[in-house]
Steps between C-alpha positions, in 0.01 A plus 500: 500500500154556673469352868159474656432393844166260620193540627450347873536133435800274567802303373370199412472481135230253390392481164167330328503367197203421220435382173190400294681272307420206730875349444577335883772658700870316520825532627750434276908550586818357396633382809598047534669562807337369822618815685237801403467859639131435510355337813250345279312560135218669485168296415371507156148678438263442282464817388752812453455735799734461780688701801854535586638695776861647534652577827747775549793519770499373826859554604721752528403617853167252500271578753302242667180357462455720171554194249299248680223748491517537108517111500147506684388722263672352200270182612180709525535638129552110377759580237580214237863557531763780674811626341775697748782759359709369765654594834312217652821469789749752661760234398832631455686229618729209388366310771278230329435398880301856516379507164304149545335616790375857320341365232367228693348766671376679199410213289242428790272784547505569192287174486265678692386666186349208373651521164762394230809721614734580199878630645745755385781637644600827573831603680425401846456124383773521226760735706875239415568183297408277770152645539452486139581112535273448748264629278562229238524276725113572691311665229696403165525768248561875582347645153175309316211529337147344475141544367184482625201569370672631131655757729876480481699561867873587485651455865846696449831494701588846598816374718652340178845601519844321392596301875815712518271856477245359755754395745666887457137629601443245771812647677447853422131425614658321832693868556254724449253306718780505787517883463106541502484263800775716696300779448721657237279587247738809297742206448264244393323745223880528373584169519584290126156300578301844488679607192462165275179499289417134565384613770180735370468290200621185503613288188432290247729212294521498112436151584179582675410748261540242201273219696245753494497655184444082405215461707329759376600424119297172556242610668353765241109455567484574901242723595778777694796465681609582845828529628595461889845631618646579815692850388422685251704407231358688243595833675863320485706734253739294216548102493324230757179725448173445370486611160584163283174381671303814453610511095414107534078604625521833346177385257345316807307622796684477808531601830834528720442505913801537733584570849848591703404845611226470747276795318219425227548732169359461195641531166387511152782447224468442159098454559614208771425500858746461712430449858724561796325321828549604850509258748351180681637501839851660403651810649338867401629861502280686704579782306377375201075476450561260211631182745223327631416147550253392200377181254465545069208387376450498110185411324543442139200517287436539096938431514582803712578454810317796802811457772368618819769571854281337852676686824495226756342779748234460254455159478237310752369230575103403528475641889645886322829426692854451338638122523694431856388760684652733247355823623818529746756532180625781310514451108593804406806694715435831394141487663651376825839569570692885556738488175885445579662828518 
């Protein structure tokens, strides 16, 4: 598969949309609960361009001040809407105790955006069975769909594994991070966490797989597709992958973005594009010039969408200064820090 890297921009995807039609923009989901993983819909148009952003991760070694200065800059760009791929907590915990009070935390700067705020989960929020019920219980569903704008949004569960198999990698997780923490790092690397692949990939339920091969049976006139994941399922080899979904669009236009590895690639498969992001406040290699801190922005005109990558160092405000006194940050390790040896 071909893998291209971006221009200097950053990991914020945004993307306009337009239409001549004159047909107004709507949001339209399934969803009766009063429980949502939206903060709030996103207001109807009268016409068919709009904006969405999509945040990347911000934990997994976040480093501070780096989010709130994408929110500032989130709010300066005036999206209609912003979509995550998860991570949005370092979580792994049973503790609901500590789990109210970081996603408290989240769930208000990310207000600071100024915009509808659309969760998923990745592994840090969904790590054990008690996380993944605190989910339910805050946001409602873990997988779901919606449309806006005759543009067709499939929010997918990467972290959706039987309850027995997620509690055996929540312990193996628990070990490994024990090793890591006491500095040995040989024994971690060998360690059963390292050597399942849930935990490069992820996975997907047939029962998942089925309520979205359904959603997209009925809705057969949208405009493209876009699917938002955590880890990238569709590298995931066998069952729990991607591919009932991808046979389910494969006459549609569609677009998959994920996150999980902290480095932006870009793939094209089967005349798809398939974007890995890089980060929004979340741990980077220094040794790798593909993890920076960045914003997507997508314009979509004449029905194909022109998906653009904003690097926060690139992003400023109307005095030609980054948001909070960003100046003082680093959003891209390899430009700032000596490489670990």
């Amino acid at each position: 598969m071909k893998t291209i890297f971006p221009i200097s921009i950053s990991l914020l995807l945004v993307i306009s949309l337009s239409n001549c039609n004159g047909q107004s923009t709507s949001f339209k989901h399934n969803l009766k609960s009063k429980t949502l993983p939206w903060s709030s819909e996103p207001k109807t148009r009268t016409s068919n361009q709009f904006t969405f952003a999509v945040i990347s991760d911000l934990n997994s070694g976040e480093r501070a001040g780096i989010f709130e200065i994408a929110m500032e800059q989130i709010n300066l760009l005036k999206p209609d809407f912003i979509l995550s791929i998860g991570d949005l907590i370092n979580g792994g915990t049973e503790d609901t105790v500590k789990l109210k009070k970081e996603f408290d935390s989240f769930d208000q700067r990310v207000t600071k955006a100024g915009a509808p705020f659309f969760h998923l989960g990745g592994n840090h929020d969904l790590t054990n069975p008690a996380m993944r019920k605190y989910w339910g219980h805050r946001y409602g569903r873990r997988y779901y769909h919606f449309v806006y704008n005759q543009v067709l949004f499939l929010m997918i569960d990467s972290e959706d594994y039987s309850e027995k198999r997620m509690q055996e990698i929540y312990v193996a997780r628990k070990r490994a991070i024990e090793l890591l923490d006491s500095g040995k790092t040989e024994q971690a690397n060998k360690s059963a966490y390292f050597q399942m692949p849930e935990r490069m990939s992820g996975e997907i339920s047939s029962e998942q797989s089925t309520y979205f091969e359904k959603v997209i049976a009925d809705n057969p006139n949208v405009r493209w597709t876009f699917i938002l994941m955590h880890k990238p399922v569709w590298k995931r080899e066998g069952a729990g992958n991607l591919s009932r979904i991808e046979k389910a669009l494969s006459k549609n236009n569609y677009t998959v973005i994920n996150g999980h590895l902290h480095a932006y690639s870009y793939t094209l498969k089967d005349n798809h594009d398939y974007i890995m992001l890089g980060t929004t406040g979340g741990g980077q290699d220094a040794k790798n010039k593909n993890s920076f801190d960045h914003i997507t922005w997508v314009s979509f005109i004449d029905n194909q969408p022109s998906i653009a990558n904003l690097r926060l160092d690139g992003i400023l405000d109307k005095t030609g200064k980054i948001p909070l006194d960003g100046e003082k940050y680093c959003f891209q390790a390899s430009k700032c820090e000596e490489p670990k040896k």
